[in-house]
C-alpha positions in Angstrom: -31.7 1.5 43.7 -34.4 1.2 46.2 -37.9 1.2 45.9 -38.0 4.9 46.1 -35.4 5.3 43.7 -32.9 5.7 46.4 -29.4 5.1 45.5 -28.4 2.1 48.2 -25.7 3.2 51.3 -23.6 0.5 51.6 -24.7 -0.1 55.0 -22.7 -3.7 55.0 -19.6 -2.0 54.5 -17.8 -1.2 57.7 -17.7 2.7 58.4 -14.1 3.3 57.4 -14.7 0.7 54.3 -17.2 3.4 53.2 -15.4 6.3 54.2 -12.8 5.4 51.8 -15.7 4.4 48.9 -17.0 8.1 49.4 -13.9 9.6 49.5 -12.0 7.9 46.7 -15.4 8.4 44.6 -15.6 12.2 45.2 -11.9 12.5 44.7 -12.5 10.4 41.2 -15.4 12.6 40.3 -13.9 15.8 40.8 -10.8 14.7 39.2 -13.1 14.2 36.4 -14.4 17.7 36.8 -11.3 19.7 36.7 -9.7 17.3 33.9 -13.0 18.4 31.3 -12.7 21.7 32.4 -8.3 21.9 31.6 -9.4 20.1 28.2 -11.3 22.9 26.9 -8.2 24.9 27.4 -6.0 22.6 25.7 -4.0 21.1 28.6 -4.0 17.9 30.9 -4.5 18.2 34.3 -0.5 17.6 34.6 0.5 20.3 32.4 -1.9 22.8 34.1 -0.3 21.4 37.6 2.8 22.5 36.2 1.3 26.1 35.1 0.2 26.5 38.1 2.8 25.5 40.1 5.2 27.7 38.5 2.3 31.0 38.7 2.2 30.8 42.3 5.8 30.3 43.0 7.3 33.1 45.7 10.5 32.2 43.8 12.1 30.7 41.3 11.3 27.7 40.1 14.2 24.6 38.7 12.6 21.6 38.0 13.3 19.8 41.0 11.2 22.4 42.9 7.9 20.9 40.8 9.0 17.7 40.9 8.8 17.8 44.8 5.4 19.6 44.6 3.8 17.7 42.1 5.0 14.3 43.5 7.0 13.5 40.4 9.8 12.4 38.9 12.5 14.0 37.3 11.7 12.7 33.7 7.8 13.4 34.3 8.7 16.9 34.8 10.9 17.0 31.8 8.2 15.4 29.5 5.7 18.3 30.8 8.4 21.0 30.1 9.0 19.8 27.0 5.7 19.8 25.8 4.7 23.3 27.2 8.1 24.3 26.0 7.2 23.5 22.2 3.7 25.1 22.3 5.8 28.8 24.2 4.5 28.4 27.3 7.3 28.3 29.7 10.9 28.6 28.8 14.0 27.6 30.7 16.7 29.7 31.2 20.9 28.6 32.8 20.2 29.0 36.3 22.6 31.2 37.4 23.3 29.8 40.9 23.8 26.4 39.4 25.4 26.2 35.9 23.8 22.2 35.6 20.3 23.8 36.2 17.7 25.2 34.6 15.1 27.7 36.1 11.5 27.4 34.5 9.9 30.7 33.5 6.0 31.3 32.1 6.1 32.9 28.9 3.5 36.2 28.5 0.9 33.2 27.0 1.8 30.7 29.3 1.2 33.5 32.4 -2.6 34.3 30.4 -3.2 30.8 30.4 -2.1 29.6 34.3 -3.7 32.3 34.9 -6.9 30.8 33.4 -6.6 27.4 34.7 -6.4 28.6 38.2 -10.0 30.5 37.5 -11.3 27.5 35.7 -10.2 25.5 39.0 -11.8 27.5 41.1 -14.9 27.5 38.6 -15.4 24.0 39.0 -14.9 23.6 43.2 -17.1 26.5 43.7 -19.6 27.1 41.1 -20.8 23.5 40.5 -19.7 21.6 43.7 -20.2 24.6 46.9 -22.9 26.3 45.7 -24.7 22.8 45.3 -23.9 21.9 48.9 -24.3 25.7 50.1 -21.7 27.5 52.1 -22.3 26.3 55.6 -22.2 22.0 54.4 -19.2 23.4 52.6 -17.3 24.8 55.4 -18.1 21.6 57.5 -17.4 19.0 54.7 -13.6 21.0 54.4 -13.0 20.7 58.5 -14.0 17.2 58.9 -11.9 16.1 55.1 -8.9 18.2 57.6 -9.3 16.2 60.7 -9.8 12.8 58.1 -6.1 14.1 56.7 -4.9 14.9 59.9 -6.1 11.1 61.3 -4.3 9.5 58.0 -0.9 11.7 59.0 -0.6 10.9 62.1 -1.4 6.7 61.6 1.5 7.3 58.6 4.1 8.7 61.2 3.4 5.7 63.9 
């Protein structure tokens, strides 16, 4: 902290050095955020991924679909299905296009609660992140984070 109680820029860093610092800390933070805000209903962010990911399926889901969406692997699926399994949240039902499958379905509670967590996400982007930038620095901050993703793609497929 500064004189004026200015919290310091990290003007020595080079700018892509604190790109990253800035975006790795507001990725952290919001993280943070949504993770207190899926404890109060009972989950981890990982089981309200799941949730979520089967709520706004247009299809059916087998557990190989989440693992793909969710960036995991087969047994950190299963240990996610198992525990929203035991508390009757989803159930898993033969697949009937493949008899080695399963196809994941939310139970009536486990619909109320996805249905929850993806109000409670929104909650937390837009109620204590937006309306503190306002809608305009919003709108800005999401194009230039897109071109930043776009940049990052484009250096990974070189």
């Amino acid at each position: 902290m500064d004189k004026t109680g200015a919290v310091p820029r990290y003007s020595t860093l080079e700018p892509g050095a604190d790109l990253k610092r800035a975006v790795t800390e507001a990725h952290r933070l919001l993280d943070d955020l949504l993770a207190a805000d899926m404890a109060a209903l009972g989950l981890s962010t990982g089981e309200a991924d799941l949730l979520t990911v089967v709520r706004i399926a247009d299809r059916v889901v087998v557990p190989g679909d989440v693992a793909a969406w969710l960036g995991l692997t087969g047994a950190g699926v299963t240990g996610r299905l198992n525990t929203l399994e035991r508390r009757d949240l989803i159930e898993r039902r033969p697949n009937p296009a493949d008899g080695r499958s399963v196809t994941i379905h939310l139970t009536p509670a486990g619909e109320r609660l996805a249905d929850e967590v993806l109000t409670a996400k929104d909650s937390t982007v837009v109620n204590e992140i937006v309306e503190s930038l306002g809608q305009d620095t919003a709108a800005q901050l999401v194009r230039h984070l897109d071109a930043i993703t776009a940049a990052a793609r484009a250096a990974l497929s070189q």
